[in-house]
N, C-alpha and C positions, 0 to 999 in steps of 0.2 A: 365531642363538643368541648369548645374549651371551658375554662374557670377564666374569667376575668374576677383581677378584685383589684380595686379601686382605692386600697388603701392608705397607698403612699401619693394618690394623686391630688390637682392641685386644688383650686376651688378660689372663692371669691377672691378670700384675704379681709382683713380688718381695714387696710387703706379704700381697699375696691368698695365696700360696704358704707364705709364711710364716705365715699365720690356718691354712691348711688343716694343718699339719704341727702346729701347736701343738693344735687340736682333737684332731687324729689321737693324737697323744701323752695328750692329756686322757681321751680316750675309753678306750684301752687301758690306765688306769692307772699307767700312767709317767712325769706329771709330778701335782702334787698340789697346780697353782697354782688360785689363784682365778678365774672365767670372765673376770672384768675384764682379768686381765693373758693370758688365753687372748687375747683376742678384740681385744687393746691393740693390736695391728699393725696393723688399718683405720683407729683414729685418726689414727697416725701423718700419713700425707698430708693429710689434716684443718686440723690441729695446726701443719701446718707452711705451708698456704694461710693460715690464721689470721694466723697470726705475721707472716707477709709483708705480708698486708693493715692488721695495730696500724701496721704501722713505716710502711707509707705514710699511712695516717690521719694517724697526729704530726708525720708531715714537711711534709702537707700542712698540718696546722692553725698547727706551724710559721712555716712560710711566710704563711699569711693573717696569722698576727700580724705579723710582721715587713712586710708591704706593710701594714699600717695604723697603725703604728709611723709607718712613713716618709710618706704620706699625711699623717698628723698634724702631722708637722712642719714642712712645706714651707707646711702654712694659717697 
């Protein structure tokens, strides 16, 4: 029989947690937001991969200009 352990696995999350409680609010009548900003907390982590990813993109393209800058001048 094996051992499962569970301990590195994943589970709701604090965004997911907070989608459910804002649904749960939405549904009951207690908040009178629009679904967009209901369901805005899954973007979040998204949004925030995104961003990480532009900033390395221009760092990179950055960088390529700048080695072909210098390239250039040395011919």
């Amino acid at each position: 029989m094996s051992n499962v352990n569970n301990a590195g696995g994943g589970g709701i999350g604090f965004f997911g947690l907070l989608t459910i409680v804002f649904i749960v609010l939405k549904l009951t009548g207690h908040i009178s937001w629009s679904w967009f900003w209901v369901i805005s907390p899954l973007l979040i982590p998204f949004s925030i991969v995104l961003t990480i990813l532009l900033i390395i993109g221009i760092f990179l393209i950055c960088a390529e200009i700048s080695t072909n800058k210098r390239t250039k001048r040395r011919k």
